[in-house]
Every structure is written in structure tokens, then in C-alpha cells.
C-alpha atoms as an extended CHARMM CRD file, in Angstrom:
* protein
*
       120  EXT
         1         1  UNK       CA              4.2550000000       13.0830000000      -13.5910000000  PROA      1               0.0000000000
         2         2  UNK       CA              6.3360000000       13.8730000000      -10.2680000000  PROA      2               0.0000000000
         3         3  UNK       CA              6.4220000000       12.2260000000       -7.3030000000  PROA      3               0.0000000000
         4         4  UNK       CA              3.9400000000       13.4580000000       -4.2900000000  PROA      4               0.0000000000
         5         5  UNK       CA              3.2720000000       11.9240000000       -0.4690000000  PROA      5               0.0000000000
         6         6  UNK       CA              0.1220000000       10.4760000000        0.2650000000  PROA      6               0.0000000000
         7         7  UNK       CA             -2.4830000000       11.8980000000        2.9160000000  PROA      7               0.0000000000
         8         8  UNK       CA             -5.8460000000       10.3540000000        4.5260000000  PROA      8               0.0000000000
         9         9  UNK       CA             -8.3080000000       12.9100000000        6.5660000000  PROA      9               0.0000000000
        10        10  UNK       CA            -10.1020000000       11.2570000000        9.2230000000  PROA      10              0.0000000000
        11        11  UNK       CA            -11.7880000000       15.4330000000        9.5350000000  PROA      11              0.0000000000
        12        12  UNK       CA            -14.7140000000       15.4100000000        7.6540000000  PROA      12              0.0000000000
        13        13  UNK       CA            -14.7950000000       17.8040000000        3.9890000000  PROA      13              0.0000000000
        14        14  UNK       CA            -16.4430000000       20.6590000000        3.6540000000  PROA      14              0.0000000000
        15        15  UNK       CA            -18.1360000000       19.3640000000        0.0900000000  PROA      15              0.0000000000
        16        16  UNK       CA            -18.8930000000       15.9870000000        1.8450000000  PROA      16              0.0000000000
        17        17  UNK       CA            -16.7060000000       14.0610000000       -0.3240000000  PROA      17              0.0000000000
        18        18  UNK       CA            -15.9150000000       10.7020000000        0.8310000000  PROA      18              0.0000000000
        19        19  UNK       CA            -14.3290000000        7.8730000000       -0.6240000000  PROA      19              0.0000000000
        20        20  UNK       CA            -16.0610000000        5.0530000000       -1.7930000000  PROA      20              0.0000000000
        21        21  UNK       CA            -15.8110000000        1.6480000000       -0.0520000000  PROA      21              0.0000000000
        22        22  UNK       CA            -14.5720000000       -1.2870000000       -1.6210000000  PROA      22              0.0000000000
        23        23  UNK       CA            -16.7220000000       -4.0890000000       -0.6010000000  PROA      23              0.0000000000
        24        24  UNK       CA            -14.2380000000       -6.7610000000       -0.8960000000  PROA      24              0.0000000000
        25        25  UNK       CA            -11.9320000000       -5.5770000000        1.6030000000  PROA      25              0.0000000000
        26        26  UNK       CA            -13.5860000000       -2.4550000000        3.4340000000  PROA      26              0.0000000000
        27        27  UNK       CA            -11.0340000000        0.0320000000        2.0770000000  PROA      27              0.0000000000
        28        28  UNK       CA            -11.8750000000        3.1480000000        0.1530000000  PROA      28              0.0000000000
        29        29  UNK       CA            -11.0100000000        2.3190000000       -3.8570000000  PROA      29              0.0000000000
        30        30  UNK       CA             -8.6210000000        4.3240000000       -5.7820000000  PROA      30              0.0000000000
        31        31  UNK       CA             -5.9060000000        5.0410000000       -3.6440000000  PROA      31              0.0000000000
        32        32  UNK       CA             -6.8990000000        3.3480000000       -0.3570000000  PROA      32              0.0000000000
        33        33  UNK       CA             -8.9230000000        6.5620000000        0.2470000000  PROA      33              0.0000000000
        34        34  UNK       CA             -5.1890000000        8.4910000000        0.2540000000  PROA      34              0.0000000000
        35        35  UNK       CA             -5.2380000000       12.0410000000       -1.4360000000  PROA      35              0.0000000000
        36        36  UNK       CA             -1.7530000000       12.9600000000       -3.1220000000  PROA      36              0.0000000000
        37        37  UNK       CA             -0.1050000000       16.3240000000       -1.8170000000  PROA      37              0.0000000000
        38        38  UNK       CA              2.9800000000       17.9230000000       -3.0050000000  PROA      38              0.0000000000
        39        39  UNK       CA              3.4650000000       20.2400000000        0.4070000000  PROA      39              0.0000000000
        40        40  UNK       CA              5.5210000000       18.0290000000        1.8460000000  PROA      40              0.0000000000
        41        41  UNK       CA              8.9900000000       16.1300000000        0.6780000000  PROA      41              0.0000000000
        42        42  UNK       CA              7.4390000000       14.6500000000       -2.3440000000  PROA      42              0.0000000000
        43        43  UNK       CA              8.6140000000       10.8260000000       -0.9920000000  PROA      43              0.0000000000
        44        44  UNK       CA              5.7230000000        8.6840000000       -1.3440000000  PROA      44              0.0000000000
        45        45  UNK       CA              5.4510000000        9.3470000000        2.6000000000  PROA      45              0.0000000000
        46        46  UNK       CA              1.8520000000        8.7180000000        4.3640000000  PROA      46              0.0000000000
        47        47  UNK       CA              0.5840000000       11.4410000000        6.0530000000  PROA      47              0.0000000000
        48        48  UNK       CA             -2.6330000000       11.9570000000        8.3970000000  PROA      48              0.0000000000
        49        49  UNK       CA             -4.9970000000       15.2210000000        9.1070000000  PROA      49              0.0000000000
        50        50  UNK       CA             -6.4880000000       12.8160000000       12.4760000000  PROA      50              0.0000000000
        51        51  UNK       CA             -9.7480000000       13.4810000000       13.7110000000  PROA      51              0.0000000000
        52        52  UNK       CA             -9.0410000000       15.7600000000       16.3090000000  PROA      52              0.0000000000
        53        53  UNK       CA             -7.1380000000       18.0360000000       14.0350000000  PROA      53              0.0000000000
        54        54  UNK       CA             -3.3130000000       16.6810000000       14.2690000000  PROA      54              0.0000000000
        55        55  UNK       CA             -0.7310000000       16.0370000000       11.5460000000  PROA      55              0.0000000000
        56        56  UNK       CA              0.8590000000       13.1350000000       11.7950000000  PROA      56              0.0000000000
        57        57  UNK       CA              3.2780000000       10.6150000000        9.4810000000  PROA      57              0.0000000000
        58        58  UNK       CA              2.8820000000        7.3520000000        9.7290000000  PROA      58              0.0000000000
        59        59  UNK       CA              5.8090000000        4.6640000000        9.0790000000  PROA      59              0.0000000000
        60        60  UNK       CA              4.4400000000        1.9710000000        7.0120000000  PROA      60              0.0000000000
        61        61  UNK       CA              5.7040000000       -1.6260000000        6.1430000000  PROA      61              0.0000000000
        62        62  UNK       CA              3.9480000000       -3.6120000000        2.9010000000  PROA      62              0.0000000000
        63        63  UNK       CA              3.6210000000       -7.6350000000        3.4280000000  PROA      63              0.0000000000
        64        64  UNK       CA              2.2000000000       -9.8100000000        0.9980000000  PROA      64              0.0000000000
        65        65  UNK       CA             -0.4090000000      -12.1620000000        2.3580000000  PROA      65              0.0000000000
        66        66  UNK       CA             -2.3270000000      -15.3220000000        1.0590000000  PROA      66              0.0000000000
        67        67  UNK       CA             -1.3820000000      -12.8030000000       -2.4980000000  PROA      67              0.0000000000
        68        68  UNK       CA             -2.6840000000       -9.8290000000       -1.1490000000  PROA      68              0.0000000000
        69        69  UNK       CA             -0.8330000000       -6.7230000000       -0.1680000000  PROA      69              0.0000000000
        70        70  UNK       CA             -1.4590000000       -5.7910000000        3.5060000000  PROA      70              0.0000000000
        71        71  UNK       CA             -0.4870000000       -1.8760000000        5.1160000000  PROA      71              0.0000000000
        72        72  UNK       CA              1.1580000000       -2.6400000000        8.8450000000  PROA      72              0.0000000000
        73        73  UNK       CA              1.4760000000        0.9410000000       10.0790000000  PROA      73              0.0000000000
        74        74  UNK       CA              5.1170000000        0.7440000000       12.1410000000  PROA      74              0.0000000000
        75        75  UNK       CA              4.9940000000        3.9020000000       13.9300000000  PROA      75              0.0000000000
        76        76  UNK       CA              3.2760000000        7.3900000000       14.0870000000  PROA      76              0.0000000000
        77        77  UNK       CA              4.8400000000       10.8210000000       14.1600000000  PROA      77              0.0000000000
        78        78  UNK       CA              3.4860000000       13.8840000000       15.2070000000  PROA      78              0.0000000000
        79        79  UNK       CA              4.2680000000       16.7680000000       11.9890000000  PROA      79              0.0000000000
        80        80  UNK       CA              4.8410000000       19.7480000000       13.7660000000  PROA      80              0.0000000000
        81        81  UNK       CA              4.0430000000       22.5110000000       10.8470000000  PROA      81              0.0000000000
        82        82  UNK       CA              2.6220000000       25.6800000000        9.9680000000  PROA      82              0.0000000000
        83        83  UNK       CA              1.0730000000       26.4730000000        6.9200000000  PROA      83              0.0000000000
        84        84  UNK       CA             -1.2840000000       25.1170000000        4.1770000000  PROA      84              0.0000000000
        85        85  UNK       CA             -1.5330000000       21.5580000000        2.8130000000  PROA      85              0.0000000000
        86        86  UNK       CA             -2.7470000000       21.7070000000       -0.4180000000  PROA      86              0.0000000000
        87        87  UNK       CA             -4.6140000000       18.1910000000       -1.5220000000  PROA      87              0.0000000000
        88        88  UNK       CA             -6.0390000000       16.6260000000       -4.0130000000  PROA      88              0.0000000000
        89        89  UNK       CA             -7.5510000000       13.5790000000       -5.6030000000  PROA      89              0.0000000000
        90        90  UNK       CA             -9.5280000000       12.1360000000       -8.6960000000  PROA      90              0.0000000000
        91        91  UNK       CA            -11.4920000000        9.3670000000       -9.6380000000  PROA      91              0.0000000000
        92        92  UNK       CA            -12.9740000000        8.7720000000      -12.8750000000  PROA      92              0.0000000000
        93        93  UNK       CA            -13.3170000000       12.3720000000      -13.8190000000  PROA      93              0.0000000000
        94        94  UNK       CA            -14.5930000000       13.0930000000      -10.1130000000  PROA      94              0.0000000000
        95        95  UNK       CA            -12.2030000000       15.3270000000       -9.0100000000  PROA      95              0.0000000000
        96        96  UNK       CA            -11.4350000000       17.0590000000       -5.5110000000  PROA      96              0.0000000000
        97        97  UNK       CA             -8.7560000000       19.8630000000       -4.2700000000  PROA      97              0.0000000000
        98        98  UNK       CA             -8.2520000000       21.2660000000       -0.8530000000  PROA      98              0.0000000000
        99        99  UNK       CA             -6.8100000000       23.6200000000        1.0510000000  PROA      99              0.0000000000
       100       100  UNK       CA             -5.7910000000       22.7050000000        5.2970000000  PROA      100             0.0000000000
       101       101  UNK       CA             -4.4250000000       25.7940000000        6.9570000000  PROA      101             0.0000000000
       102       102  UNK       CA             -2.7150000000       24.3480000000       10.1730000000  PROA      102             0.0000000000
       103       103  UNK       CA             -1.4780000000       27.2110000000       12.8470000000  PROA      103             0.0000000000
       104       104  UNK       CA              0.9760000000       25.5340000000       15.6820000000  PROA      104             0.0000000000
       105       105  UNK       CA              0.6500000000       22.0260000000       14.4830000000  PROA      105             0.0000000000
       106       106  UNK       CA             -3.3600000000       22.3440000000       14.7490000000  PROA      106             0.0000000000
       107       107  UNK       CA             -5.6800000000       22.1360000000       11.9420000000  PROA      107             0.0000000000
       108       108  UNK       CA             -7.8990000000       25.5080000000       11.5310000000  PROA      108             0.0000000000
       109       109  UNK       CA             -9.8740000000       24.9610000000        8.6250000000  PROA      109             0.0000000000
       110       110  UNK       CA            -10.2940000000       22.6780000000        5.8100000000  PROA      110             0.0000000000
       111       111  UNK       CA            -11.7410000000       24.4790000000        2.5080000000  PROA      111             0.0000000000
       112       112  UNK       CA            -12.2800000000       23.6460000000       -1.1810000000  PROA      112             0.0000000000
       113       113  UNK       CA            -10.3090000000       25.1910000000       -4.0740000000  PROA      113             0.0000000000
       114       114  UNK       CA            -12.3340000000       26.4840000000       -6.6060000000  PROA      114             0.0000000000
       115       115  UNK       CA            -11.5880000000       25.7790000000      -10.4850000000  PROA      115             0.0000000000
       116       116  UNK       CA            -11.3390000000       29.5030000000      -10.9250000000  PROA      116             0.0000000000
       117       117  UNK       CA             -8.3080000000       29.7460000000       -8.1470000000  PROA      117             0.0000000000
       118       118  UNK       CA             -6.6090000000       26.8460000000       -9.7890000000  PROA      118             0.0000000000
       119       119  UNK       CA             -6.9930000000       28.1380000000      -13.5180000000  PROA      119             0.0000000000
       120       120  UNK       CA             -9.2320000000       25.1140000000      -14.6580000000  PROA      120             0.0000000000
């Protein structure tokens, strides 16, 4: 298993997958709601497809509080790239993989990769 960066989509998916809310503390299970992607450095860096179709890094700090962890995002940067994302994510056998084609630093489409494209 290598090492991959994380990345939320605030865009809504094409299959209508969404992650599941933890009712404890309002955030998606699994990974926080966080797809892994290997487009980018592979650093355990957070990444962001925002609503409006931007892709941006964000700098974030962990703090422990009253035992729980706690995400403090630090700063945002703009990713200015051209190309396709690929993403993915899995939880308990439910699993998802996308494609983002981005042209000039703006998202153009967001689509689902089939099992046959992937060889599964």
C-alpha cells in the first residue's frame, strides 16, 4: 500500500454517492468524507474540487481536544492544473472511482469509471 493525498468534492457525483454522516460529530465516516487520489504528490496533502468548480489545497493543523482529534484548516491554495484527477474511495465493499477533467484550473466534468475501464 503506497501513499496517496486526500480530496473532498463539495460538486455533487454523477452516481449520487455521498458519504454517510456520522451522527456523533456531523462528519462523513470513513475517511472524514475524503476520497484518496494518487494524481497529485502522493503526500498525505488535502485537496478540494469546491463547489463552484476550483481546485484548491488546503493547509491543515491536527489538535487534540477534550481526547478528540480536531482538523483547523491553516490556509487555502488555489491548484492551478490541467488534466484529470482520478479518485476513489471504499467503504465496506461499497466502492466508488472517478474521473475530474479540469481545463485552466476549472472543473469540466466529473464522471464515473466503469469496472470494465479499470480491469475489475
Amino acid at each position: 500500500m503506497g501513499m496517496f493525498d486526500y480530496l473532498r468534492c463539495e460538486v455533487p457525483l454523477p452516481d449520487g454517492y455521498e458519504p454517510v454522516p456520522n451522527p456523533e460529530e456531523g462528519e462523513p465516516v470513513g475517511r472524514l468524507g475524503r476520497f484518496q487520489t494518487k494524481a497529485f504528490g502522493c503526500e498525505m496533502n488535502e485537496y478540494v474540487i469546491t463547489k463552484d468548480g476550483r481546485l484548491e489545497t488546503e493547509c491543515v493543523h491536527w489538535v487534540r481536544e477534550a481526547g478528540k482529534l480536531k482538523r483547523i484548516v491553516r490556509h487555502i491554495y488555489d491548484v492551478h492544473f490541467c488534466g484529470i484527477v482520478y479518485f476513489y474511495d471504499g467503504i465496506d465493499g461499497d466502492w466508488h472511482e472517478y474521473d475530474a477533467e479540469f481545463v485552466d484550473s476549472k472543473l469540466v466534468e466529473i464522471v464515473v469509471v466503469t469496472r470494465e475501464r479499470n480491469g475489475r
